[in-house]
ROSE-4610 file (N, C-alpha, C; in Angstrom, 1 decimal, always signed):
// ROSE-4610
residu = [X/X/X/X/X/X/X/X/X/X/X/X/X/X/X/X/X/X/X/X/X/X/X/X/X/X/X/X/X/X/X/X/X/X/X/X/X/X/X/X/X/X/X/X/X/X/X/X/X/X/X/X/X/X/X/X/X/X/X/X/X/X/X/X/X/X/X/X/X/X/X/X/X/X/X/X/X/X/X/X/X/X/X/X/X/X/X/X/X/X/X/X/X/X/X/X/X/X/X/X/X/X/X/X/X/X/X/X/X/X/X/X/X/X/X/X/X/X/X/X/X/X/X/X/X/X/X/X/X/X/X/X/X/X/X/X/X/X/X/X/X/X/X/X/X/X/X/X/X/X/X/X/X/X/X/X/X/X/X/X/X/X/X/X/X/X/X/X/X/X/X/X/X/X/X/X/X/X/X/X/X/X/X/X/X/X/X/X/X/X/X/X/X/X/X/X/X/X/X/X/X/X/X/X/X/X/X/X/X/X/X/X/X/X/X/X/X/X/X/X/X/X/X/X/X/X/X/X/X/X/X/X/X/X/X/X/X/X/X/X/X/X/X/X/X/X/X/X/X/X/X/X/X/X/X/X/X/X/X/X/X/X/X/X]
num = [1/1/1/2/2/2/3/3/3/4/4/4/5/5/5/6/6/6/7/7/7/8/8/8/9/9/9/10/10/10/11/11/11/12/12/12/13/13/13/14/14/14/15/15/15/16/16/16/17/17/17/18/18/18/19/19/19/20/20/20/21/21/21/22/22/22/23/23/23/24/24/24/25/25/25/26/26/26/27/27/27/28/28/28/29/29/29/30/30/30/31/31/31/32/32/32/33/33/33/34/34/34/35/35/35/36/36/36/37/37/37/38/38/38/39/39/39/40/40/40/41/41/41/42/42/42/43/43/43/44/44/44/45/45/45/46/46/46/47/47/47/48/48/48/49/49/49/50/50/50/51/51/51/52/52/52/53/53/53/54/54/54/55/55/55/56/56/56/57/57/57/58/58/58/59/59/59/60/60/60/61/61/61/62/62/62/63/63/63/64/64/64/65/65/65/66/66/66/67/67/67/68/68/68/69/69/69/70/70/70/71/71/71/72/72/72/73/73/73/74/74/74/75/75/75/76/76/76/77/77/77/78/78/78/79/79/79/80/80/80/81/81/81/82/82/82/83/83/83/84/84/84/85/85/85/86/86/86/87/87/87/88/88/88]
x = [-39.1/-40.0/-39.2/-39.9/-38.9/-39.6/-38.7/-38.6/-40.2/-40.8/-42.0/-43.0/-43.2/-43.7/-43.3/-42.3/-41.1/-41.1/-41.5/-41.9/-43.3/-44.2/-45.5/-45.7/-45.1/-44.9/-44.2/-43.5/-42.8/-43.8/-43.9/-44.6/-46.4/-46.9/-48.0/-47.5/-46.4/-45.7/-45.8/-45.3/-45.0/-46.0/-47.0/-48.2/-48.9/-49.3/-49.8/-49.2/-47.7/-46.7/-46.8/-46.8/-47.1/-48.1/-49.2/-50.9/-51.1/-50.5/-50.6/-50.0/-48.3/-47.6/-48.1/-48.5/-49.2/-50.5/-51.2/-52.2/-52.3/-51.3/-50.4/-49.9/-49.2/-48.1/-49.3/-50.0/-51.4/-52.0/-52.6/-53.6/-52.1/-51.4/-50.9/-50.6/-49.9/-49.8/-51.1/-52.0/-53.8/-54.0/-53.5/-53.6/-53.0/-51.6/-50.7/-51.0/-50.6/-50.8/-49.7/-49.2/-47.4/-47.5/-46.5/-45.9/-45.1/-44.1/-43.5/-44.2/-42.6/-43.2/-44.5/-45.2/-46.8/-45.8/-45.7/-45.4/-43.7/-42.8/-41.6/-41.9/-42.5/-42.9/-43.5/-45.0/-45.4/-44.4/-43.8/-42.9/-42.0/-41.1/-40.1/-41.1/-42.3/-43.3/-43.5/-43.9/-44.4/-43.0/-42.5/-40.6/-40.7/-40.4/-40.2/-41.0/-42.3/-43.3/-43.3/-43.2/-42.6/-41.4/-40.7/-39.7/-39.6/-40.5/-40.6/-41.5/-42.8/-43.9/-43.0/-42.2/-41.5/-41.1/-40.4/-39.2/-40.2/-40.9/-42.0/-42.2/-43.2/-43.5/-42.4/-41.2/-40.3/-40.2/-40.2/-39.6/-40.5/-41.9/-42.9/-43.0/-42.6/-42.6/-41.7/-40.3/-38.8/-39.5/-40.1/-40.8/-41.8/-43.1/-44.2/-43.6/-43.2/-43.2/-44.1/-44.9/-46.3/-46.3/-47.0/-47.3/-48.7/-48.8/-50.4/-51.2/-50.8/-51.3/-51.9/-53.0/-53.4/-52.5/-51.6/-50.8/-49.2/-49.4/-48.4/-48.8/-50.1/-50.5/-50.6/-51.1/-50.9/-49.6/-49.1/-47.4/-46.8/-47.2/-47.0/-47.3/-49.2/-50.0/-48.9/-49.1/-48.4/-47.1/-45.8/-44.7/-44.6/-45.5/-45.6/-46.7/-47.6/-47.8/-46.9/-46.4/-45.6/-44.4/-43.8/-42.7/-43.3/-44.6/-45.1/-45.5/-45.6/-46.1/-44.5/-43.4/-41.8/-41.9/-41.7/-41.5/-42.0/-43.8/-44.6/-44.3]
y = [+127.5/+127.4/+126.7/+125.7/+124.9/+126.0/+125.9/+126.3/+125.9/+125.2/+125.4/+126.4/+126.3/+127.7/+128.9/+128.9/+130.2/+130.7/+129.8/+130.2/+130.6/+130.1/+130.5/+131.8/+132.3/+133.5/+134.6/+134.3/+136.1/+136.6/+135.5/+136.4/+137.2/+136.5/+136.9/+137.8/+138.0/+139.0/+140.9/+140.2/+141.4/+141.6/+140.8/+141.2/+142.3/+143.0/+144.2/+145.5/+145.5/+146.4/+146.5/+145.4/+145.1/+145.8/+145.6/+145.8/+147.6/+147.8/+149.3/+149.8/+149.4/+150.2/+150.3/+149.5/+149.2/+150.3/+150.3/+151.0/+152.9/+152.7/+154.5/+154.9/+153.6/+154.4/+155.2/+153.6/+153.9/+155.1/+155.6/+156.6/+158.2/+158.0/+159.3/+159.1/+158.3/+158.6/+158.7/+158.4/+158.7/+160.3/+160.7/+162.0/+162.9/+163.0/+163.7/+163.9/+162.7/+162.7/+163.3/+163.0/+163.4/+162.7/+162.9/+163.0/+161.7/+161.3/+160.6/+159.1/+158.5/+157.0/+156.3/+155.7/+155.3/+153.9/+153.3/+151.8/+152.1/+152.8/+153.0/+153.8/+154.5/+155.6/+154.5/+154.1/+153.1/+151.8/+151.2/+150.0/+150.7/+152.3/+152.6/+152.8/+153.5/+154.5/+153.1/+151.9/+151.0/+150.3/+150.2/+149.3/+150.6/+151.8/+152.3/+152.2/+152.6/+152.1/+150.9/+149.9/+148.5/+148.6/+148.7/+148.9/+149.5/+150.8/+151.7/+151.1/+150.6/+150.0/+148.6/+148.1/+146.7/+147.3/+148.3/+148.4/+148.7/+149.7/+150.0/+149.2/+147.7/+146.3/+145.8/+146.1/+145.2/+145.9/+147.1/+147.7/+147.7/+147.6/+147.3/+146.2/+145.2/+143.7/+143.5/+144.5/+144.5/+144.9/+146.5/+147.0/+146.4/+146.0/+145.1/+144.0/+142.8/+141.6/+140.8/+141.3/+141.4/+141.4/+140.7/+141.2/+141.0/+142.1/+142.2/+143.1/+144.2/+145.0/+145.9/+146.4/+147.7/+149.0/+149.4/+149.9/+150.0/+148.9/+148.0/+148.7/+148.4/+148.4/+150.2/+151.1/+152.9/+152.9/+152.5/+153.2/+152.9/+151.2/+151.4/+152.1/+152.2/+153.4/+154.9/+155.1/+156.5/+156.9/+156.0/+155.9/+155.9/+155.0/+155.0/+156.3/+157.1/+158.0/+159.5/+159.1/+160.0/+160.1/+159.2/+158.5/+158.4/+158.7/+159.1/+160.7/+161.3/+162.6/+163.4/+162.7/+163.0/+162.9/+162.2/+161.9/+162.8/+162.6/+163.3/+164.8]
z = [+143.5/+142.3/+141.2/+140.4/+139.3/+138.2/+137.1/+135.7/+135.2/+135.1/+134.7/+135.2/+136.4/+136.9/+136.7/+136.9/+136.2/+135.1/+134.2/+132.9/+132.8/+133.3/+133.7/+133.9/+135.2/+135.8/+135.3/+134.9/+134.4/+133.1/+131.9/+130.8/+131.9/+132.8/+133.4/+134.6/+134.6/+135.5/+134.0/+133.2/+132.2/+131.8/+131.6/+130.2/+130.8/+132.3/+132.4/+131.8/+132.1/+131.3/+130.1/+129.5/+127.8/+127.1/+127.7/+127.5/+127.9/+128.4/+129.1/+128.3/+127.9/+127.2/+125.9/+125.4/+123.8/+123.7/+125.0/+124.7/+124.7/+125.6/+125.9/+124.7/+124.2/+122.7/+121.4/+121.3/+121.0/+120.6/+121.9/+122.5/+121.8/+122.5/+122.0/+120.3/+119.7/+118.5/+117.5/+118.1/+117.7/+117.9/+119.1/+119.5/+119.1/+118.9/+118.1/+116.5/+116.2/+114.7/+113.7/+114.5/+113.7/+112.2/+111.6/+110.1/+110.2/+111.4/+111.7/+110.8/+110.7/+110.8/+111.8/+111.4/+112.1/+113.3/+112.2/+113.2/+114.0/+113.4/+114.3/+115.2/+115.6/+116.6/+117.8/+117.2/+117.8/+118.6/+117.9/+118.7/+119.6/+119.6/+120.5/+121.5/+121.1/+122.1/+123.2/+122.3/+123.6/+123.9/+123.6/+124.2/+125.5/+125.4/+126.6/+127.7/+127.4/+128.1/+128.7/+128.2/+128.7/+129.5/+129.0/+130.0/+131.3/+131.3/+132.7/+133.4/+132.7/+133.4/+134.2/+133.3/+134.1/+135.3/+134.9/+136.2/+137.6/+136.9/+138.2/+138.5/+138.0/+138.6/+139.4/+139.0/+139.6/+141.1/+141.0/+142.3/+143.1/+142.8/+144.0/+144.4/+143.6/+144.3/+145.0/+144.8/+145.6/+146.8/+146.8/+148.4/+149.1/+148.6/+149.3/+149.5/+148.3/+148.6/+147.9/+147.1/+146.9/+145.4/+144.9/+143.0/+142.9/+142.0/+142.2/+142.5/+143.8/+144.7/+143.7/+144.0/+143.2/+143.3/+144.9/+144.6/+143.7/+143.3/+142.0/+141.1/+140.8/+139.7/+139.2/+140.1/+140.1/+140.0/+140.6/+140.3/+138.9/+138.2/+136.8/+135.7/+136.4/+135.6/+135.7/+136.6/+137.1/+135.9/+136.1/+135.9/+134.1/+133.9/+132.3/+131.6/+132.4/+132.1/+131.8/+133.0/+133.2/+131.5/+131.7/+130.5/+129.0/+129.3/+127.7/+127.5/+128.6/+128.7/+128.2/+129.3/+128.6/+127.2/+126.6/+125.3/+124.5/+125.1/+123.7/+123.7]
């Protein structure tokens, strides 16, 4: 693969993680309603989420071979649920 595809690919590799984590940090700081800082809560809440949702993407594309699979896609759901339910 050259660098232009490559570049193509990864941000549309991340943007599900992105989009999920943004909306999970979201949803719970809506839910809680802490005292806390609004927007610092929010950016760590989705950085982690991002982060775990990546790694999950990453390791199902390591095991299938595959990006994309809807089973990809549960295990990120799954993994960043989980990792916000920790937290909150």
């Amino acid at each position: 693969m050259d660098w232009l595809p490559l570049l193509w690919h990864v941000p549309g590799f991340a943007a599900p993680a992105l989009a999920v984590g943004f909306a999970l940090a979201g949803a719970g700081a809506w839910r809680t309603r802490k005292t806390r800082p609004f927007l610092r809560t929010l950016l760590v809440q989705t950085t982690i989420n991002f982060l775990v949702g990546l790694g999950a993407l990453m390791l199902c594309l390591a095991l299938t071979g595959h990006d994309g699979r809807m089973i990809t896609y549960l295990a990120m759901v799954s993994a960043m649920a989980l990792a916000q339910a920790l937290r909150g």
